[in-house]
Backbone as JSON, one array per atom type, in Angstrom:
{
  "sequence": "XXXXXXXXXXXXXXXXXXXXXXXXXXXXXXXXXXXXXXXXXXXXXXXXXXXXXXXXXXXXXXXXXXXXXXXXXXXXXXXXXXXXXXXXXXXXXXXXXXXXXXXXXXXXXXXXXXXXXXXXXXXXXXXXXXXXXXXXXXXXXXXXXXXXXXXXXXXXXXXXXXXXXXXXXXXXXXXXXXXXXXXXXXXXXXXXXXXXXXXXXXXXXXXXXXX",
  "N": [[11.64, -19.61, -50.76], [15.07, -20.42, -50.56], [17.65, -20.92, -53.21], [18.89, -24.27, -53.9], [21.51, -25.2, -51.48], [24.13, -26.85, -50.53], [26.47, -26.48, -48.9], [25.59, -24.26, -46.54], [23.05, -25.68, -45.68], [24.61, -27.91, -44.26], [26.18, -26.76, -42.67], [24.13, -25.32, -41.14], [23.11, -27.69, -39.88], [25.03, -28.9, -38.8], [25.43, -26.9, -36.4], [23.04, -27.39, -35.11], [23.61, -29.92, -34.28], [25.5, -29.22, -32.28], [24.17, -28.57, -30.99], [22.37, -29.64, -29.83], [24.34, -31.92, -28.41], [24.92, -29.85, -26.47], [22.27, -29.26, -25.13], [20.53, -30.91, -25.39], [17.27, -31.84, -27.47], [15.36, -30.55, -26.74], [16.87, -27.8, -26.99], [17.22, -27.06, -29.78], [16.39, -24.77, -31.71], [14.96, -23.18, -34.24], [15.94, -20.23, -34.35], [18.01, -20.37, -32.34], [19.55, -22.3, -33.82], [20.45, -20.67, -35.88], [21.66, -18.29, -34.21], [23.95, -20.13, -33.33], [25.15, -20.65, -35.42], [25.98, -18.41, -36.5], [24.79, -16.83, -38.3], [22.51, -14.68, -40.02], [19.2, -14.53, -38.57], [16.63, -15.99, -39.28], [17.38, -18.04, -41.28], [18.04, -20.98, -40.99], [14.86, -21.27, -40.28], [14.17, -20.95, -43.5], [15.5, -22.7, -44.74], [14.68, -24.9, -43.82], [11.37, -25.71, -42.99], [10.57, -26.47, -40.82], [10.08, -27.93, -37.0], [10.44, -30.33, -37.32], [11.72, -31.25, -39.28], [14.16, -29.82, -39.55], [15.2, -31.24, -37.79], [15.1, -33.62, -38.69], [17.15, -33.13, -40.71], [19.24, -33.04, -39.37], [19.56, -35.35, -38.36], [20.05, -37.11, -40.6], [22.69, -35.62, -41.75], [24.8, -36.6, -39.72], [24.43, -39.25, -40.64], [25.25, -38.96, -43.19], [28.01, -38.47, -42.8], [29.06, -40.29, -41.35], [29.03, -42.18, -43.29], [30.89, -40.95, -45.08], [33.09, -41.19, -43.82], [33.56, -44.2, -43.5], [33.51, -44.32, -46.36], [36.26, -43.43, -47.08], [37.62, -45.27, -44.93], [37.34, -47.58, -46.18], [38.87, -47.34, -48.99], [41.79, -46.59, -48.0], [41.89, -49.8, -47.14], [43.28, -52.82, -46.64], [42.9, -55.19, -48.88], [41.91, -57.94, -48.77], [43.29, -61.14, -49.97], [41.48, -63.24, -51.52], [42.22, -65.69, -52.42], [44.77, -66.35, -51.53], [45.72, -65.48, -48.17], [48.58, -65.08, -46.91], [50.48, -62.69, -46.02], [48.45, -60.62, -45.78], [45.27, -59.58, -44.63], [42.74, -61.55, -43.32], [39.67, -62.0, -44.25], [37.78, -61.91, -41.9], [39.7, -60.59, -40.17], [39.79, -58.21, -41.3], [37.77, -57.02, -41.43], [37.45, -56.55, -38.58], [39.7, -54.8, -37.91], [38.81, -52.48, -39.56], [36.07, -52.16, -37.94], [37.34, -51.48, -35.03], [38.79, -49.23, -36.0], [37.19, -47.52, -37.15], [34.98, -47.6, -34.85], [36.73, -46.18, -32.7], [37.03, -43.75, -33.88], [34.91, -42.62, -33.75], [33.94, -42.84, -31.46], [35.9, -40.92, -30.02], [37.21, -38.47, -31.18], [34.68, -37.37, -32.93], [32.53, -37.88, -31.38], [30.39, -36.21, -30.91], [28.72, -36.13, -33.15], [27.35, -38.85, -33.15], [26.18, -38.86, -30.2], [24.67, -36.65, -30.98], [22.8, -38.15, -32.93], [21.35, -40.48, -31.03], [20.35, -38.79, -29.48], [18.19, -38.14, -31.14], [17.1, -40.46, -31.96], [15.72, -41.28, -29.32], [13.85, -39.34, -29.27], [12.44, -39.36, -30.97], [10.9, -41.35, -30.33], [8.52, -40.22, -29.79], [7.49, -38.57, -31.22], [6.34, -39.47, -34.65], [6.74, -38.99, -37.35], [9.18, -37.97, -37.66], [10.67, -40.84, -36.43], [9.87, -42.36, -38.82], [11.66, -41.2, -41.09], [14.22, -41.48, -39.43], [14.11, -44.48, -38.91], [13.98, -45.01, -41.56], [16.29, -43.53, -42.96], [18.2, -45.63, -41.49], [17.87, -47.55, -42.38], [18.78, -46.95, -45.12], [21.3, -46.95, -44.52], [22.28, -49.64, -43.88], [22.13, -50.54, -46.32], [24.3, -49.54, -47.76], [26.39, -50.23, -45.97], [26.36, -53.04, -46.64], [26.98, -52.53, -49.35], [29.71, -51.18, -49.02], [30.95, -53.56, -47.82], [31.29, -55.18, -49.31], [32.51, -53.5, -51.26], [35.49, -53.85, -49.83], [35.97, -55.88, -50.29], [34.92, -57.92, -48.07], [33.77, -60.97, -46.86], [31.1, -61.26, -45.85], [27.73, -62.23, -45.28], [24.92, -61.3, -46.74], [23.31, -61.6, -44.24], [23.92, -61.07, -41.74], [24.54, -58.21, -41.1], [22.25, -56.58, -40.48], [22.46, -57.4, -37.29], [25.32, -56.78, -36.77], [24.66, -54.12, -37.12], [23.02, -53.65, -35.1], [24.94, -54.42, -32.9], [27.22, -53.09, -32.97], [25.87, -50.11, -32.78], [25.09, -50.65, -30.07], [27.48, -50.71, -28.95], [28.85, -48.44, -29.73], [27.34, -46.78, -28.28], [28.18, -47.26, -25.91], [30.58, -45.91, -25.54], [30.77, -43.42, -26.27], [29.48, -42.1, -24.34], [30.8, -42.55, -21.99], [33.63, -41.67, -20.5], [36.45, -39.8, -22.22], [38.46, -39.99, -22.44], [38.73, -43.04, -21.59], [38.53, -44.03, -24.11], [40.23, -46.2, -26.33], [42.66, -47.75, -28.11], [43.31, -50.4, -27.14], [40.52, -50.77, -25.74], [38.69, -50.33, -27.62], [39.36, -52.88, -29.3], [38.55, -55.38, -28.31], [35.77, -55.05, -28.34], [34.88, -54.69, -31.09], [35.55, -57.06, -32.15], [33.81, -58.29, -30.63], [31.79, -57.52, -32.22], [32.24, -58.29, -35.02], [32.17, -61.03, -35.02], [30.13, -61.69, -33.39], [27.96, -60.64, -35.07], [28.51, -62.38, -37.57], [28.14, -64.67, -36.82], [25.31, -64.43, -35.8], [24.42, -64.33, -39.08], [24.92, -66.73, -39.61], [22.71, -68.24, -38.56], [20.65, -66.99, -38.87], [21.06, -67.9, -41.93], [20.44, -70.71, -41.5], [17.78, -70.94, -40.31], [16.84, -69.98, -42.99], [16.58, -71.93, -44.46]],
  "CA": [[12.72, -20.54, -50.42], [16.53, -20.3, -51.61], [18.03, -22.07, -54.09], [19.97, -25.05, -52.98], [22.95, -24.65, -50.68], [24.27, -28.11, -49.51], [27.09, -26.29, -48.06], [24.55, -24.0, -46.27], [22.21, -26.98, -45.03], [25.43, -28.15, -43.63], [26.43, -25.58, -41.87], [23.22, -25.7, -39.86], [22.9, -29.48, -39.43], [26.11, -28.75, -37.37], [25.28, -26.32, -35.26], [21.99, -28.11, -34.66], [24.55, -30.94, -33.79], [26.91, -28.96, -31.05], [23.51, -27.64, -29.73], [21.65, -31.58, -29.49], [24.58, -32.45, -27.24], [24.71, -29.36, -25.12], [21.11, -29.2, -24.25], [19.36, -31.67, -25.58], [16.7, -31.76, -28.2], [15.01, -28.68, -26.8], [17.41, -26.49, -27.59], [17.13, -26.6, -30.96], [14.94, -24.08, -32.39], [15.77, -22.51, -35.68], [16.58, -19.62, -34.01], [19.29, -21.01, -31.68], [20.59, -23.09, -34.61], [21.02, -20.08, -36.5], [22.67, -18.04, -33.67], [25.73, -20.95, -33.23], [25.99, -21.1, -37.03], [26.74, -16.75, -37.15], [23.88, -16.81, -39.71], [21.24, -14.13, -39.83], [17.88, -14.95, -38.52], [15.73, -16.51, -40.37], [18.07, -18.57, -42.17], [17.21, -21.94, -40.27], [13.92, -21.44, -41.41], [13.75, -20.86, -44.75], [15.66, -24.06, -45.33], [13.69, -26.15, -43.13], [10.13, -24.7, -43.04], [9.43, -26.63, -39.41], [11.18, -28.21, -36.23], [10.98, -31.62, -37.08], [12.56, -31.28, -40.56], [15.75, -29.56, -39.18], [15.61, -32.43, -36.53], [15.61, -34.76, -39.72], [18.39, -32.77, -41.81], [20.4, -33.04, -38.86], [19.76, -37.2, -38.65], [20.82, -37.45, -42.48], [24.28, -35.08, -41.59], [25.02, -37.54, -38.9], [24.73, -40.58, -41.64], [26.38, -38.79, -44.39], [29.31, -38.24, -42.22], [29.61, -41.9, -40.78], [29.69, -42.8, -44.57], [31.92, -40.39, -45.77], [34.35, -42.34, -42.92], [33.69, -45.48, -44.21], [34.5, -44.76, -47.78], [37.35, -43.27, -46.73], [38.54, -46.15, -44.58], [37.44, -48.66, -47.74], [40.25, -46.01, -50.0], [42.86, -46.6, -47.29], [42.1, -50.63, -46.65], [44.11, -53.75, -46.97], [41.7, -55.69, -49.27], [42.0, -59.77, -48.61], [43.15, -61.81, -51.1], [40.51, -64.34, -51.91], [42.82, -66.78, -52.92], [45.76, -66.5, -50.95], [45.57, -64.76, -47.08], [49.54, -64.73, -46.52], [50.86, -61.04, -46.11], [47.78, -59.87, -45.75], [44.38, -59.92, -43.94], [41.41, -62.26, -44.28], [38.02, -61.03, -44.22], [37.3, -61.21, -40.51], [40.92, -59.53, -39.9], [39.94, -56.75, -41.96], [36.5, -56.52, -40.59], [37.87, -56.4, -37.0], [40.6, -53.94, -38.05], [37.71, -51.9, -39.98], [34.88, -51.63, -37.3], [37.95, -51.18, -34.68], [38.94, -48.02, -36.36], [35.24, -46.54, -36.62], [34.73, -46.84, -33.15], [37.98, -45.62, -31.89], [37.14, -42.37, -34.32], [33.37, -42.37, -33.65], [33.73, -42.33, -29.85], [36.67, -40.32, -29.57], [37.0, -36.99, -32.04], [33.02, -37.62, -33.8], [31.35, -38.34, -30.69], [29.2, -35.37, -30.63], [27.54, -36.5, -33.73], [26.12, -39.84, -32.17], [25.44, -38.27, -29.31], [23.2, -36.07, -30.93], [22.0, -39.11, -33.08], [20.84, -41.08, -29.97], [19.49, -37.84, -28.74], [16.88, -37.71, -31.61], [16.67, -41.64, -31.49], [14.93, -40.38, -28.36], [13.11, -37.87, -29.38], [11.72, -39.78, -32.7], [10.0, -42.52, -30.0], [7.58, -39.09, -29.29], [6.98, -37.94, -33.52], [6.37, -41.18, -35.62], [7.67, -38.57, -38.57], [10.79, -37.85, -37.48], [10.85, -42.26, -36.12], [9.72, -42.75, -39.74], [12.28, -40.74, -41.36], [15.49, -42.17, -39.09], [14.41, -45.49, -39.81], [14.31, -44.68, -43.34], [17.96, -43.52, -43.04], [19.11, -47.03, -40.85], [17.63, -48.95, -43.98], [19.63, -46.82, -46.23], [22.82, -47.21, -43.88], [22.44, -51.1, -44.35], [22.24, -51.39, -47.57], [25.37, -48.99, -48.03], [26.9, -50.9, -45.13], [26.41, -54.26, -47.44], [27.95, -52.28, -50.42], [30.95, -51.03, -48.14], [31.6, -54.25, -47.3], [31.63, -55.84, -51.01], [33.63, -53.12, -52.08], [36.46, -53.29, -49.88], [36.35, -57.59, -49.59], [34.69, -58.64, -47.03], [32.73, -62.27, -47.44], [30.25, -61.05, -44.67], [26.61, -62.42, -45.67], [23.76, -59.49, -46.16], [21.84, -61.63, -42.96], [24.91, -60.55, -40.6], [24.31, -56.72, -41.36], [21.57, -56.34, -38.89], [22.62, -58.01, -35.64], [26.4, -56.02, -36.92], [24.95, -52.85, -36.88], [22.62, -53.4, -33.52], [25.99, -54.58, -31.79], [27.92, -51.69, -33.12], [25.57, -49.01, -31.97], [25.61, -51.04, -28.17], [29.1, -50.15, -28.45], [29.04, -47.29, -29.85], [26.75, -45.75, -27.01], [28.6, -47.33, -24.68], [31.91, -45.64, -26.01], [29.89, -42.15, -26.52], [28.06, -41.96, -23.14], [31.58, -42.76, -21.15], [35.04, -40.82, -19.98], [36.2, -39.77, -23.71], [39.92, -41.15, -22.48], [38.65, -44.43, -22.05], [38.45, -44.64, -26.05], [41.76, -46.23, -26.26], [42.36, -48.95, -29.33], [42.77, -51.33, -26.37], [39.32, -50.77, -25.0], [38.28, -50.86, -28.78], [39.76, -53.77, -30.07], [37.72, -56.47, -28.03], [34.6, -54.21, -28.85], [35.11, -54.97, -32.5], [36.06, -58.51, -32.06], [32.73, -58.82, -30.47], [30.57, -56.86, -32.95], [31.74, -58.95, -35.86], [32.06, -62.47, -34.46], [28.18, -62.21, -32.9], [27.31, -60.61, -36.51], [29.13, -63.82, -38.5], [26.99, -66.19, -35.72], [24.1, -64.53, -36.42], [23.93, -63.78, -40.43], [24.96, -67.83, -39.66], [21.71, -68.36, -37.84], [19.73, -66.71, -39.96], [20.97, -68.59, -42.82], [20.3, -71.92, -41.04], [16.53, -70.72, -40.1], [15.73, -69.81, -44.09], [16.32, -73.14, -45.21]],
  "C": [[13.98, -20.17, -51.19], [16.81, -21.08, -51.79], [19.08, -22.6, -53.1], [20.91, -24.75, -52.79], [23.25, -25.71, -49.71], [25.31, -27.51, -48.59], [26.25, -25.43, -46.67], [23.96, -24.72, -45.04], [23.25, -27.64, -43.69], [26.06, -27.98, -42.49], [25.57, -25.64, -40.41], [22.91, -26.81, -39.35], [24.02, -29.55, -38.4], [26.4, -27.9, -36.85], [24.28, -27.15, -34.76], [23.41, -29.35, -33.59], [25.03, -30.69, -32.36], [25.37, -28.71, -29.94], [22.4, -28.96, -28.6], [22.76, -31.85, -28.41], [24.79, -31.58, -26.1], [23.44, -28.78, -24.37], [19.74, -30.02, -24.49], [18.37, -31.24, -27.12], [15.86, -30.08, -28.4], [15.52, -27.72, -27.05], [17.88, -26.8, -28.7], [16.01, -26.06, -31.51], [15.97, -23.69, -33.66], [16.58, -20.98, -35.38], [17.96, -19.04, -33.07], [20.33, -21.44, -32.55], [21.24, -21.4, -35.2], [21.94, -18.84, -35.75], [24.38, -18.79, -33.64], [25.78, -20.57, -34.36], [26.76, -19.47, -37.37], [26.22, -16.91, -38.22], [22.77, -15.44, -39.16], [19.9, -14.97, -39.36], [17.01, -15.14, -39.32], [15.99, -17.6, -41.23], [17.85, -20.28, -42.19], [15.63, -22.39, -40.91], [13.47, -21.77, -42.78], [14.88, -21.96, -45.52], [15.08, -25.05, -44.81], [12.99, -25.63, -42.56], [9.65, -25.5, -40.84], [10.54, -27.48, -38.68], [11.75, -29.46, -36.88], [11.88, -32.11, -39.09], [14.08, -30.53, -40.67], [16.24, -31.04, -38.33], [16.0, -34.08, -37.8], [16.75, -34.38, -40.62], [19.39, -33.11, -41.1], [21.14, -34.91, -38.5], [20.77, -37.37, -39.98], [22.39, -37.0, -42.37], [25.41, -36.33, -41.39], [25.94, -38.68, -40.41], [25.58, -40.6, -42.54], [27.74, -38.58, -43.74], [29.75, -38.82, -41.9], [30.2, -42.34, -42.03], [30.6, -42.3, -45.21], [33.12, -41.07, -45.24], [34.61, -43.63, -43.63], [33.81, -45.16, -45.2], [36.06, -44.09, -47.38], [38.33, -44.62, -46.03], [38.24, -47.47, -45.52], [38.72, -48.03, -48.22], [41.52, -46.84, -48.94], [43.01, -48.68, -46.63], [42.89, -51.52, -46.84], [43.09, -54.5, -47.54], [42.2, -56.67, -49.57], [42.21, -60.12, -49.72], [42.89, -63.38, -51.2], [41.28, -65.67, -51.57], [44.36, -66.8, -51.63], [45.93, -65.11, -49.63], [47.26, -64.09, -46.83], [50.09, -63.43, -46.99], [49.86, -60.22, -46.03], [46.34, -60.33, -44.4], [43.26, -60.76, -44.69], [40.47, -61.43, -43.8], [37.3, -60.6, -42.78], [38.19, -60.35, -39.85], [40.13, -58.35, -40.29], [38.64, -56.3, -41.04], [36.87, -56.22, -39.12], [38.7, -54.7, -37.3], [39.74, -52.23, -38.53], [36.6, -51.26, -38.92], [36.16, -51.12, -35.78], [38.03, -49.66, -34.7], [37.72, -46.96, -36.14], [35.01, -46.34, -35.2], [35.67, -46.22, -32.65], [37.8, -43.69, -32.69], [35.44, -41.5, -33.92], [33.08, -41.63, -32.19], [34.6, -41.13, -29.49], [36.47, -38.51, -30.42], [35.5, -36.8, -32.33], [32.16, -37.77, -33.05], [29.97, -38.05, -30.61], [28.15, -35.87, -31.55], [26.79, -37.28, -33.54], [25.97, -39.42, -31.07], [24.21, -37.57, -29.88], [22.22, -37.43, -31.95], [21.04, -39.72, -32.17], [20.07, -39.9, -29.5], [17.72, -37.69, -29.88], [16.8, -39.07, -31.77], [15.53, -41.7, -30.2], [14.01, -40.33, -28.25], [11.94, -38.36, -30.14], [10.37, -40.99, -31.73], [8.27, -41.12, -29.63], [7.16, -38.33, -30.9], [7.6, -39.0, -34.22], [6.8, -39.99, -36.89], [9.04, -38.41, -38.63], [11.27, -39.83, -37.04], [10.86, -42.67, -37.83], [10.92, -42.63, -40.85], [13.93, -41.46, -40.85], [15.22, -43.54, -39.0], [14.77, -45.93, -41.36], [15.93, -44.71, -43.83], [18.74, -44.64, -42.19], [18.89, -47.7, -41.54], [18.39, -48.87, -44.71], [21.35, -47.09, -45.56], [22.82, -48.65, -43.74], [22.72, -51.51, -45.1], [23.77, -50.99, -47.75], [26.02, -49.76, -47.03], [27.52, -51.96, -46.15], [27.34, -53.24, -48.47], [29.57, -51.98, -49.87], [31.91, -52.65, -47.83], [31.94, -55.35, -48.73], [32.58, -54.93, -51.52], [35.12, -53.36, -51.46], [37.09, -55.09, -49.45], [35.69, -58.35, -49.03], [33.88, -59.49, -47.55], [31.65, -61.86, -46.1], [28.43, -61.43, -45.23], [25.16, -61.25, -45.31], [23.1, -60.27, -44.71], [22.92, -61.23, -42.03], [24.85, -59.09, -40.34], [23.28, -56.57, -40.68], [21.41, -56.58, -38.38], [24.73, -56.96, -36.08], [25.7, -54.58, -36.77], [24.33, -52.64, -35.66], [24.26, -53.45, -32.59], [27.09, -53.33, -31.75], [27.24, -50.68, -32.5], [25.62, -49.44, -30.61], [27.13, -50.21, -27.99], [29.84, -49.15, -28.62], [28.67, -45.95, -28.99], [27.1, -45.48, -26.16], [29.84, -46.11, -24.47], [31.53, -43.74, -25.93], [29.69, -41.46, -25.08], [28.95, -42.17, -21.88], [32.85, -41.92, -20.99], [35.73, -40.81, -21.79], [37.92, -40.31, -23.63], [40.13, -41.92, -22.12], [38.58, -44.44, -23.48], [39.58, -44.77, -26.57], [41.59, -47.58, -27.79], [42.55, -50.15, -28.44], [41.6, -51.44, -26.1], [38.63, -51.36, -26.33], [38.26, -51.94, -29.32], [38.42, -54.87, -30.12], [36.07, -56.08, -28.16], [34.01, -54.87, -30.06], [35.35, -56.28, -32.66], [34.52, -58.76, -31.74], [31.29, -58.53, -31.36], [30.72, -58.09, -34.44], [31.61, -60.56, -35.7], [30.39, -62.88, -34.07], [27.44, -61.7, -34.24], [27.36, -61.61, -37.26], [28.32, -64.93, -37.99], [25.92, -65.76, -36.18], [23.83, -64.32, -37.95], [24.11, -65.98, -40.34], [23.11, -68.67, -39.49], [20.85, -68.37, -38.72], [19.62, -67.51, -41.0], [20.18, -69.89, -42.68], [18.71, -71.88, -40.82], [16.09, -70.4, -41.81], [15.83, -71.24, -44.57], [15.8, -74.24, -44.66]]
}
């Protein structure tokens, strides 16, 4: 095996990527990936000894690349002030303005990567290791979700965070899976309006059912 090489790993997690949305799951072998990437043969391999462990490096890419967005658009937000809203946004503003943005960058430039997400969403209902594995990584994109949303303000309750991220991927598939100049910040807006409003009802819900 060679010593670690996240840039490397990288590299092939996105070719794997370009090759998930132009033919599907099947065409990724290690030896395909490592053709797109302009890598020697073999190279594929001997960082990920078997299919379904490229098919999981390339899940994890995916995730780390949604989150790298979101801290980025935390860095760049307008962050509510608690105490006093005027001149600024309150917490469901921002959240609107917030999941807005994501989709409008997700669907439009980034698509390919949920595309190939959903493609091994798929794939994973046919190998409970690879199902095991990208649930693994939607647990860890929750929790980081919840921290994302404490760091940059938001009063959003952890039970709203999963009925927010089911409604987001609906709309993210939808947005993905359609004409790529429909992904307008009009089309977006009311998207986002509806992802956190039915999240805020249900983390409500929830609350109301533990007690």
């Amino acid at each position: 095996m060679p010593p670690p090489n996240e840039q490397r790993r990288a590299q092939l997690a996105d070719a794997a990527i370009e090759l998930l949305v132009e033919s599907g799951v099947h065409g990724v072998t290690h030896r395909a990936v490592d053709r797109r990437a302009g890598l020697p043969a073999g190279t594929a391999s001997n960082y990920f000894r078997s299919r379904e462990a490229l098919l999981v490096a390339t899940a994890r890419r995916v995730i780390e690349q949604h989150q790298a967005d979101m801290a980025q658009a935390a860095r760049s937000a307008t962050v509510p002030d608690p105490a006093a809203h005027a001149g600024g946004l309150d917490g469901r503003a921002l959240a609107i303005e917030l999941i807005a943005g994501s989709l409008l960058l997700a669907g439009g430039p980034h698509r390919n990567r949920y595309l190939a997400i959903y493609e091994l969403r798929l794939e994973s209902l046919r190998r409970p290791a690879l199902s095991a594995a990208i649930d693994e990584l939607m647990a860890a994109m929750a929790a980081f979700t919840g921290d994302h949303h404490a760091e940059v303000g938001l009063a959003i309750p952890p039970a709203a965070i999963p009925a927010l991220l089911v409604m987001y991927g609906g709309a993210l598939f939808a947005l993905v899976t359609g004409p790529v100049e429909l992904v307008t910040p009009e089309a977006v807006r009311p998207l986002a309006v509806a992802v956190v409003d039915g999240g805020l009802a249900a983390g409500r819900d929830a609350g109301v059912s533990a007690q």
